[in-house]
C-alpha positions in Angstrom: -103.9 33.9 131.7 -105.6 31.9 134.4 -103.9 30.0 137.5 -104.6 26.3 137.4 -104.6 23.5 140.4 -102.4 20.7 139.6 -102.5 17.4 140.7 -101.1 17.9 143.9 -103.5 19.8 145.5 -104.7 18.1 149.1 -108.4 19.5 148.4 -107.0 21.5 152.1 -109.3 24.7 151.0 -106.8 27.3 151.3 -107.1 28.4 147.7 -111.0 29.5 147.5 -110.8 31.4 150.7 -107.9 33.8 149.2 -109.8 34.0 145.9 -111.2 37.5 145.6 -113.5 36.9 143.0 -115.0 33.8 144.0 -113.0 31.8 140.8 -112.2 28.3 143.0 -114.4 25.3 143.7 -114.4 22.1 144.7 -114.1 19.5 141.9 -113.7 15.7 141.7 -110.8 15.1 144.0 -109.2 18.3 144.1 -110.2 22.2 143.6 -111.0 23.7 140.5 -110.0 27.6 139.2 -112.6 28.7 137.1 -110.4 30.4 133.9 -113.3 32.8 132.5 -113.8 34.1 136.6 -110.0 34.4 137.3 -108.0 37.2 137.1 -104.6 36.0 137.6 -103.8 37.5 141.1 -101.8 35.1 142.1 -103.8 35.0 145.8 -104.3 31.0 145.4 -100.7 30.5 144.7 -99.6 32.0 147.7 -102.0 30.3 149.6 -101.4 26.4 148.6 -99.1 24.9 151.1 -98.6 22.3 148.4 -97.6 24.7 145.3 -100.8 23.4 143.5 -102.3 26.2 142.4 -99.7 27.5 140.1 -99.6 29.8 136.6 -101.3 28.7 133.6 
């Protein structure tokens, strides 16, 4: 199952640049994960100061 970015992500970054296969962009107002490219590490979640990025 995929991570997702909830609504209170800050757009800050921190995500993508943990991501090790690339699965996080930049989308309308916040970041995106990418759910056929991610595979559920966890790396974003560790990295969101704001606990945005966060288990399907």
């Amino acid at each position: 199952m995929a991570h997702v970015i909830t609504d209170e992500c800050i757009s800050c970054g921190a995500c993508a640049g943990e991501c090790p296969v690339g699965a996080i962009s930049e989308g309308d107002g916040k970041y995106e994960i990418d759910a056929a490219t991610c595979i559920d590490c966890g790396a974003c979640a560790g990295a969101c100061p704001t606990g945005a990025a966060q288990p399907e």
